[in-house]
N, C-alpha and C positions, 0 to 999 in steps of 0.2 A: 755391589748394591747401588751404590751411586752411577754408576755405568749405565745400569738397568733404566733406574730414574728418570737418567738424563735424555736415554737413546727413546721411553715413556714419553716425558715431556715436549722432547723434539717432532716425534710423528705426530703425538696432536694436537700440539699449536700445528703442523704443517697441512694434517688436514682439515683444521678449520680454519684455515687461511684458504684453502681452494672451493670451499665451501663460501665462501662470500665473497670470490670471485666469480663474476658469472655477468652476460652482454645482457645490457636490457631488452627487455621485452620489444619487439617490435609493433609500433602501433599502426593497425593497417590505416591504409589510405582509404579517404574518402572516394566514391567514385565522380568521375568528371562527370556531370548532365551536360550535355549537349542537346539542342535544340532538336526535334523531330525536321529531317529535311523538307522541304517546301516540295507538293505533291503538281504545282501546277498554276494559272493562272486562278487570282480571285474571283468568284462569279459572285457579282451584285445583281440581283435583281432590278431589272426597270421599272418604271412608275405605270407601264400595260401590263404587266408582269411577266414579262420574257426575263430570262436570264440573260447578262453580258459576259461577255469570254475578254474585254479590253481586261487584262492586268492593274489591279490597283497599285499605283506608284504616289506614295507623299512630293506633294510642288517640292520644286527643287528652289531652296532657299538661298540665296546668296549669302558666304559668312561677310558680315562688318570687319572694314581691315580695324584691328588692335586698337587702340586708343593708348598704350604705352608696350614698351618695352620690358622686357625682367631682368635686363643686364644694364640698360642704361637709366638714368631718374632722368623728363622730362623738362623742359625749358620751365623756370621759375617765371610766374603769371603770365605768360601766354599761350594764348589757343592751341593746341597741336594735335598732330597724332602721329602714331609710331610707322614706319613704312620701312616695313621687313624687307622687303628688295635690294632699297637703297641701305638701309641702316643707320638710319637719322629720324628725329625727330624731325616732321612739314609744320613750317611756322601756317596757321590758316589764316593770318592777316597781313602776309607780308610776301608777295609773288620771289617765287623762289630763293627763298631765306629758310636755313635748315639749322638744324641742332643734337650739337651731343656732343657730351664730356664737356660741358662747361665752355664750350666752344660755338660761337654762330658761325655758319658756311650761306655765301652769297654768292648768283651766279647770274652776273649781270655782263655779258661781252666775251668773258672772264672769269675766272675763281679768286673772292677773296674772303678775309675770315675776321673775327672779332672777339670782343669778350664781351662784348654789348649789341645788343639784337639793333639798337641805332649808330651804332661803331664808335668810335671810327675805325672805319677797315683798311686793313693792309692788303696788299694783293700777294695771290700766290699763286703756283700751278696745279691742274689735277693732281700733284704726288702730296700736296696738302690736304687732301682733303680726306674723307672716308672713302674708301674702294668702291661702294656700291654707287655712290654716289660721283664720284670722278668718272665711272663709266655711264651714266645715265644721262649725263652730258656731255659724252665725247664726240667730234666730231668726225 
C-alpha cells in the first residue's frame, strides 16, 4: 500500500511540476513605421501661379563649434571654447594660449606650459603638449 502511495504521490507532484513549467508568451513586436519614400521634387507654386520643379532644400546652417568639452571641465574664469580638432580649450583673450587638465599650453616661437594662464611658463617640446595640438603647430 504504501508503494502504491508513494509511486501516487510521485507522478503527481511530477505532473504538476511540468504543468507550471512552460516559456512565456511571446509578445509580438510592434511594427517599425518607416517614412513613405519621397516621390520626387517639391513643387511650390509661384506668385503668377506657375508651378516650380527647383527641389525644396532647408539653408544649410552652419553648426557653432561646442562652447565645452564632456570629458574635459573648462579653464576656471576665462573666455573659451572647446576645439574638438585640437583637443584644448582656446583661451579668447589671450593669442594662442590653450587649456586643459588644469594645464595652460602657450605657443609663442616654441611650446611652453603653466599652471597659470599668466605663468610663469616653462618651456617644452611638442611631446608636452596635447597631440592635436602639437600637430596644429608643427612645422
Amino acid at each position: 500500500m504504501h508503494n502504491t502511495l508513494r509511486l501516487t504521490l510521485i507522478t503527481l507532484a511530477l505532473g504538476l511540476s511540468a504543468c507550471t513549467v512552460h516559456e512565456p508568451a511571446q509578445q509580438p513586436t510592434p511594427p517599425i513605421e518607416t517614412p513613405p519614400p519621397h516621390q520626387g521634387p517639391v513643387v511650390k507654386p509661384l506668385p503668377d501661379g506657375q508651378p516650380s520643379t527647383q527641389p525644396s532644400q532647408p539653408a544649410s546652417i552652419p553648426k557653432p563649434m561646442p562652447r565645452t568639452s564632456a570629458s574635459f571641465a573648462p579653464p576656471p574664469g576665462g573666455a573659451s571654447h572647446w576645439d574638438p580638432k585640437l583637443g584644448v580649450y582656446v583661451l579668447e583673450k589671450k593669442t594662442n594660449t590653450f587649456y586643459r587638465q588644469r594645464t595652460y599650453y602657450r605657443y609663442d616661437k616654441g611650446w611652453s606650459w603653466s599652471l597659470s594662464p599668466d605663468g610663469p611658463w616653462q618651456e617644452t617640446d611638442s611631446s608636452g603638449v596635447p597631440g592635436g595640438l602639437g600637430r596644429a603647430f608643427a612645422q
